[in-house]
N, C-alpha and C positions, 0 to 999 in steps of 0.2 A: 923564150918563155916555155915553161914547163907543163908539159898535157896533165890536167889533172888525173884525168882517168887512165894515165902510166903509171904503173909501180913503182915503187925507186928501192934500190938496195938501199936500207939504214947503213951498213958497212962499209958500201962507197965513199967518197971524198963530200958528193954532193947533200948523200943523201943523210951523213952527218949533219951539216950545217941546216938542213932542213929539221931532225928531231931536236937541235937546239932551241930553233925558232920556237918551236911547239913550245919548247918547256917554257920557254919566258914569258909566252903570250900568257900560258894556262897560270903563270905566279903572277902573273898583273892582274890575271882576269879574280883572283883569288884576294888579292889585296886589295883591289877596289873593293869588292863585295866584304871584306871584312871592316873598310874602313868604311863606308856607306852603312855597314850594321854598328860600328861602333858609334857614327855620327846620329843616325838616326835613336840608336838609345840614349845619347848625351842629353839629344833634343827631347826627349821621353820625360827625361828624368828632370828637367829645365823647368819643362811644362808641369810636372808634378809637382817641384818643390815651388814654385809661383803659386799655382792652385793651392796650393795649404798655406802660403804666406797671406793670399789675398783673402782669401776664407774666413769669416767671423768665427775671431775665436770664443769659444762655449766657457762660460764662466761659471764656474761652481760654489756659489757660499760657505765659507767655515761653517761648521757647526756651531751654533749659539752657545755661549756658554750662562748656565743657569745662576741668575745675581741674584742675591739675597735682598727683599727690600730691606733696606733697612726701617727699625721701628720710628712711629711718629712721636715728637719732641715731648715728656711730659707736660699734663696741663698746669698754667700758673696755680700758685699755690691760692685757697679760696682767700676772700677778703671778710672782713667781718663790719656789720653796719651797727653801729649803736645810737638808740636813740638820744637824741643833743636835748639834754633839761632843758637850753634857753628858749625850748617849744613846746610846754606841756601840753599836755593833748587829756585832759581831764574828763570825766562822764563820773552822774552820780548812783547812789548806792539804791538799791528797791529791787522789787522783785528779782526772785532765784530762776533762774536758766536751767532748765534740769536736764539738757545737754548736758556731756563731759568735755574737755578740751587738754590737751594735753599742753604745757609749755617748758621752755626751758631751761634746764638743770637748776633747781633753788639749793642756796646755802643758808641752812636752818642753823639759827642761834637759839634754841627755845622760844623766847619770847619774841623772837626778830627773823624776821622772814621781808620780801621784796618782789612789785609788781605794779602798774600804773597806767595813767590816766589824764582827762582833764576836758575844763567845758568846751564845748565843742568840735571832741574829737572825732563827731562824723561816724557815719556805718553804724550797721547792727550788730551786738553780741556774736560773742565766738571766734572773733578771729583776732589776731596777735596785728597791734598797731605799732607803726615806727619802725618800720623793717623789722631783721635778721636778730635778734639778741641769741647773746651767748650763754650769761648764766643772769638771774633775778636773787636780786636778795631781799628776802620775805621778815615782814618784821609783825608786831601787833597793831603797828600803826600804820601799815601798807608798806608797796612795793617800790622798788629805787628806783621803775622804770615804768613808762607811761605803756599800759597794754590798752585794749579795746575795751570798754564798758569799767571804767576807773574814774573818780574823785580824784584831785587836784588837791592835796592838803599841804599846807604850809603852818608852820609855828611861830608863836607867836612869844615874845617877854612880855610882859604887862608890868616888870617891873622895872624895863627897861625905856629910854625914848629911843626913836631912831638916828640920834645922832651918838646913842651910846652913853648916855647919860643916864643916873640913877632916876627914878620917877618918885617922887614919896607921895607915900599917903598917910592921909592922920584916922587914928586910930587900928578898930579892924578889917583885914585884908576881906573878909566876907562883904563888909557892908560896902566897902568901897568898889570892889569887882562887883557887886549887883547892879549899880547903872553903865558901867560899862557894856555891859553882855545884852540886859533892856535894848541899850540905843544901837549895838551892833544886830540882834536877831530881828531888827523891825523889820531892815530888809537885807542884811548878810552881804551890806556891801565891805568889801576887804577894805577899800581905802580909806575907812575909816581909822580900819587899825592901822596900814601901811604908814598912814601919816603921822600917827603916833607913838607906835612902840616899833620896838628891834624885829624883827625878826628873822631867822634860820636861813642860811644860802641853803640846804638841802631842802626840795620838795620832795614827799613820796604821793603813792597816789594808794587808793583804797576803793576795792567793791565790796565791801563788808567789815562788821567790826563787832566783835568778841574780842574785848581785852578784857583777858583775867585782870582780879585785881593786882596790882604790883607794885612797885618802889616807882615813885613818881621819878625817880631820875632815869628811868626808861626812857622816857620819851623823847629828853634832847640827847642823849644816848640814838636813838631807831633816827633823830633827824642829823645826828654827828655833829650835834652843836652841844657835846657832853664836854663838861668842866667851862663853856662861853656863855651857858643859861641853865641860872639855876634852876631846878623843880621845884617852883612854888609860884604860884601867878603868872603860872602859862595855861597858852590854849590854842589847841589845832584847830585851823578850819579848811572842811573839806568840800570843795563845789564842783562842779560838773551837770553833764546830760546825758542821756541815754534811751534806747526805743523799746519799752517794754514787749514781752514776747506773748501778752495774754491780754485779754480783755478781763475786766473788771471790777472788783469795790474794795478795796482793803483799806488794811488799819496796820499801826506798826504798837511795837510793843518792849516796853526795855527798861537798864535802869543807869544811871552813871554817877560816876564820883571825880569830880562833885556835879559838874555840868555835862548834859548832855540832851542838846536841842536840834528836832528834826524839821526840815522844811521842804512841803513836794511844791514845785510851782509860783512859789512865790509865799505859800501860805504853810506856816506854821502848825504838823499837824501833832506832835508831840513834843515835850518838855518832859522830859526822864530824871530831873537832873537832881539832886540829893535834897535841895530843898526848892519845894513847888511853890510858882510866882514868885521866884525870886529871881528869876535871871533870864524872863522874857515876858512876854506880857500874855502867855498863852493861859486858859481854867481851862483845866477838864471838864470834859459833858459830865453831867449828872448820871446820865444813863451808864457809864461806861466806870463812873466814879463808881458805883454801888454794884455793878460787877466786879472791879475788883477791891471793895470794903468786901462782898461773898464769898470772893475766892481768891484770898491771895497768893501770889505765883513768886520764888523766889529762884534765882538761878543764877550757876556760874557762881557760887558760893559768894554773895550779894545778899547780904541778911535782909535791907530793908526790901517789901515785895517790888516786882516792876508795876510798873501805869500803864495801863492800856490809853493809845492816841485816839484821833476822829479817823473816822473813815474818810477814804477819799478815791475816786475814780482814777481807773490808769487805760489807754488804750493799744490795745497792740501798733507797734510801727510808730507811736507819734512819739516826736521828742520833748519830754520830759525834765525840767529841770529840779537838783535836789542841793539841797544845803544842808550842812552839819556842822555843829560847833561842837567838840569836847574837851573839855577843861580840867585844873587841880588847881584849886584856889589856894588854900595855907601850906598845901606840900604834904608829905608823907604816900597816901596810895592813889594809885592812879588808874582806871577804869570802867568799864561800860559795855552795854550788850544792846543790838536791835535783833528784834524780829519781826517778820510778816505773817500776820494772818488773811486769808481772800473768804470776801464772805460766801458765807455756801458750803466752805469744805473745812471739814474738824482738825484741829492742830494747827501747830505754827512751824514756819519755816526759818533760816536764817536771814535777815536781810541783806541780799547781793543786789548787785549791777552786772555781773556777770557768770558763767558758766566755774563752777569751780573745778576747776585742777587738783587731778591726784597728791600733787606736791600741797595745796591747799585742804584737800581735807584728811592729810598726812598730819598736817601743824596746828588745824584746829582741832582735830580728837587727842594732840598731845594738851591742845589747852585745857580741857576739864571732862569729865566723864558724862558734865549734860549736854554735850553737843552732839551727841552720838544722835540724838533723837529727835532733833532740829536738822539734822543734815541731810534732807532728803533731795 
């Protein structure tokens, strides 16, 4: 065993084998330590890449991409309501509305224009009954379609029955239409005529009436029963209700050819008609006669003068019923005029049931020059 604390020649035999030992031990001792650093960062790097495996991964969102709404589906196309004839909705003619009201589109023929009505059609003036309409066709003897504050008029042959058959009569057509028109104005019921004579599938309706005079074949012409009923021994009649917009006393005023008979209420307060007591059972007052024998009034180029009616009460809001009959007995011209006067206030007015429309007093200032002055 060798003294540590000896020297040793490196040179020697011994002391050879001993610097070898040295070197071997110093490369082992070198390669542990390298392999212990290599192993130890293997384990480093193990541990790291676990730790970012096990790691919630961070999730980032695309950026949205900007969508165009698209636009919403056009709306259906509108539907259009027309009012059904098989429902007339009638109201009758008197006092003027001096509101305006607009309606419409009307397609004016001169003499023929369109608008309507009928008894019991409910509500106050001014407002468009029957729904939505599209266009009104306007004639002298009312409108195609039933509005609010409108008569209910229907035509009549007188020389027709209802089953189509001729009707004769002996002699002349005047003296034989005076009992008929008597026994209808007592109380203006239709089914007197329905039951007897033909009459017109087209109703019109009417809040007023200024018919110039004109070719009687106008009239089943305005009701489209032109070339199916001749003009001569016809007669419209027009019925309805309506809620006056005024309190108080009037009188009507007018003239017709050949017939033309007013009724408020049930009661008969005018007889205009070309020849007086002949075609109801109505006499004018005395008082009213020698007003106008004083001053007589002729208008609507109408030679013989008008008749002033009775007076008679109207209330605002209450409903009101009116009849009218106008006729052309032998044929040839055909028309008639009313007007209202209220006692109290000077001048006369037209006689309505309802508010007139632009298109309305468009086609009665084409009717004649004196309606300018009545059309207030």
């Amino acid at each position: 065993m060798t003294n540590p604390n000896e020297w040793i020649d490196p040179s020697s035999p011994g002391g050879a084998k001993i610097k070898k030992r040295k070197r071997s031990a110093i490369f082992i001792v070198v390669a542990v330590s390298l392999a212990v650093h290599l192993l130890a960062g293997g384990v480093l790097a193990i541990i790291k890449i676990t730790e970012k495996i096990a790691a919630k991964p961070e999730f980032e969102a695309p950026a949205l991409e900007k969508i165009d709404t698209p636009p919403p589906p056009p709306p259906p196309p509108p539907t259009t309501k027309r009012s059904a004839k098989s429902m007339p909705r009638p109201q009758p003619l008197v006092v003027q509305n001096p509101q305006n009201m607009s309606v419409p589109a009307i397609q004016i023929d001169q003499s023929q224009m369109t608008i309507g009505g009928g008894r019991g059609f409910g509500g106050g003036l001014g407002e468009i009954g029957g729904g939505a309409i599209d266009a009104v066709r306007l004639t002298s003897f009312g409108y195609d379609q039933a509005l609010e504050g409108t008569l209910t008029g229907t035509l009549y042959d007188l020389k027709t029955d209802r089953n189509e058959k001729p009707v004769k009569y002996p002699g002349d057509l005047e003296q034989s239409a005076s009992p008929i028109f008597k026994d209808f104005t007592r109380n203006f019921d239709l089914n007197k005529l329905s039951r007897k004579f033909y009459r017109a599938d087209t109703t019109l309706y009417a809040s007023y009436f200024v018919i110039n005079n004109q070719p009687a074949g106008n009239a089943p012409k305005a009701f489209q029963a032109e070339g199916v009923i001749e003009p001569k021994m016809i007669c419209a009649s027009y019925t309805g209700t309506y809620k006056p917009t005024e309190d108080g006393r009037f009188r009507l005023f007018g003239r017709g050819d050949d017939v033309l008979v007013v009724s408020i209420n049930g009661k008969i307060v005018l007889d205009a008609s070309w020849r007086t007591d002949f075609y109801s059972g109505w006499s004018q007052g005395s008082s009213a006669a020698k007003e106008d024998e004083k001053n007589p009034r002729s208008y609507f180029g109408f030679k013989p003068a008008g008749i002033t009616g009775d007076w008679f009460n109207l209330r605002a809001g209450v409903m009101t019923e009116v009849d009218i009959v106008v006729a052309e007995v032998p044929g040839g011209w055909f028309g008639g005029y009313l007007l209202i006067e209220k006692d109290g206030e000077p001048g006369m007015k037209i006689f309505t049931t309802r508010p007139f429309s632009d298109q309305d007093r468009n086609f009665l200032l084409k009717v004649h020059p004196d309606v300018r002055q009545f059309l207030k």
